[in-house]
C-alpha positions as CSV (number, residue, x, y, z in Angstrom):
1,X,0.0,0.0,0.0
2,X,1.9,3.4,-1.2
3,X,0.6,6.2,0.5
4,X,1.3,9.9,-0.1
5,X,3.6,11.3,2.3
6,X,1.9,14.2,3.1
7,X,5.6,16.0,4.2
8,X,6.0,13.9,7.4
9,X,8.2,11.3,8.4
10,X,7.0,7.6,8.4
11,X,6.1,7.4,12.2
12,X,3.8,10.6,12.1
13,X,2.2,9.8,8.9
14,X,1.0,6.2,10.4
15,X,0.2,8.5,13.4
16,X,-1.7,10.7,11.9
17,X,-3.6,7.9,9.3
18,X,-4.4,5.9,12.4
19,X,-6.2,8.6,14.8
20,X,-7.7,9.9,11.5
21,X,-9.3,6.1,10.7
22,X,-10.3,5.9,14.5
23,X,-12.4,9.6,14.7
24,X,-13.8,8.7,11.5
25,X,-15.1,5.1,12.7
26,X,-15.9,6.7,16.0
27,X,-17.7,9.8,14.6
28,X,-18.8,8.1,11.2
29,X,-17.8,11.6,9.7
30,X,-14.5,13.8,9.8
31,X,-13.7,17.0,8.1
32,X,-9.9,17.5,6.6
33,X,-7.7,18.2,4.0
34,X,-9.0,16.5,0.4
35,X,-5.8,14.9,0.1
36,X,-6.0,13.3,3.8
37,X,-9.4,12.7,3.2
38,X,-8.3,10.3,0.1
39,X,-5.9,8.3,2.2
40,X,-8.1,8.1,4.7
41,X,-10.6,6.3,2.3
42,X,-8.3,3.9,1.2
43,X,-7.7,2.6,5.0
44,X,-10.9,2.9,6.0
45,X,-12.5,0.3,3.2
46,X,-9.6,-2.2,4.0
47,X,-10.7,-2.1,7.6
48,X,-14.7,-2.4,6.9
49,X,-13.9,-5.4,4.3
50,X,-12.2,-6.5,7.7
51,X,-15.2,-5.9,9.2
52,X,-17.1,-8.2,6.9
53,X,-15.1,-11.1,6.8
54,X,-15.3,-11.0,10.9
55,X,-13.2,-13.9,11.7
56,X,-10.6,-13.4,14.8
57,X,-7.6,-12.5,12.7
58,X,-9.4,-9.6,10.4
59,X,-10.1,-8.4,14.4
60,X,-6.7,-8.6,15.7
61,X,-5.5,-7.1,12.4
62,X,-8.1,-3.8,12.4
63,X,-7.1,-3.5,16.2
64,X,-3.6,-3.7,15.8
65,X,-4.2,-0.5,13.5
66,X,-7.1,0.9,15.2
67,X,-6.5,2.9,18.7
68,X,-9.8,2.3,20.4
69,X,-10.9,-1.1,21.6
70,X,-14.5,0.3,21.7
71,X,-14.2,1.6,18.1
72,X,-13.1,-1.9,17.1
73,X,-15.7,-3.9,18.9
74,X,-18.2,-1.0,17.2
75,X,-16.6,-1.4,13.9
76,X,-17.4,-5.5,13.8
77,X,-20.2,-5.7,15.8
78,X,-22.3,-2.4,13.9
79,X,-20.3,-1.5,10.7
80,X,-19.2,-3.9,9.5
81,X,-22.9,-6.2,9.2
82,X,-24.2,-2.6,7.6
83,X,-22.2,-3.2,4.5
84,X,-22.5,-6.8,4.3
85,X,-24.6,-6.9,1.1
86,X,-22.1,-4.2,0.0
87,X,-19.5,-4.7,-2.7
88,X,-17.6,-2.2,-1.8
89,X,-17.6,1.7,-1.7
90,X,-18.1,2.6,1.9
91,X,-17.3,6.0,2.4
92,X,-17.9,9.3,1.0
93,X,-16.2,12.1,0.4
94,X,-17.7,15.7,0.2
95,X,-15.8,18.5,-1.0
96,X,-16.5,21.7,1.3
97,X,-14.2,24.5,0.2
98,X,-11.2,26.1,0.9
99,X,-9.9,26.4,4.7
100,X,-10.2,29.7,6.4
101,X,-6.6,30.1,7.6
102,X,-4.3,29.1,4.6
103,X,-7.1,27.8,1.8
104,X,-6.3,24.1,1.7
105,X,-8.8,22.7,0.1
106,X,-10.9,21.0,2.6
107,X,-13.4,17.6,2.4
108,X,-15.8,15.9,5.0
109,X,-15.4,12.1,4.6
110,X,-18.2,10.1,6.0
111,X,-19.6,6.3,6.3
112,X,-22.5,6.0,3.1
């Protein structure tokens, strides 16, 4: 999996991708950068077909990624049977407009 690098070093950027999965599983919707907001996408479907598949190594995997034990247990035991009849694309991304401060262009991503 080749992520962008987002100018920070590898331990920040796994840092930063796994609080960002975690508030977006928690909160089912996030507002950030578009560009985070893409690589946060990516993650989060490999960690709802996790979800799906259920088994006690797809759990140990999302929760060796995942911060929260309670977003993992609500991540299997709610999310992941709401997309069971889903192929695949399980998260939306909204584009909202340019940040106040420096104009980034910023997105909410959310759960469909």
């Amino acid at each position: 999996m080749q992520l962008r690098r987002l100018g920070r070093n590898a331990g920040h950027r796994r840092s930063l991708f796994r609080n960002s999965v975690t508030a977006l599983f928690e909160n089912e919707k996030i507002q950030t950068t578009e560009i985070k907001a893409k690589e946060i996408s990516v993650i989060a479907e490999k960690m709802v077909t996790l979800a799906k598949k259920g088994d006690l190594g797809a759990r140990r995997q999302a929760a060796a990624f995942i911060n929260d034990s309670d977003v993992v247990k609500k991540l299997f035991e709610t999310i992941g049977p709401r997309y069971a009849e889903r192929a695949g694309g399980y998260t939306r991304i909204l584009k909202v407009g340019p940040r106040r401060g420096d104009a980034a262009p910023m997105a909410i991503i959310e759960l469909v």
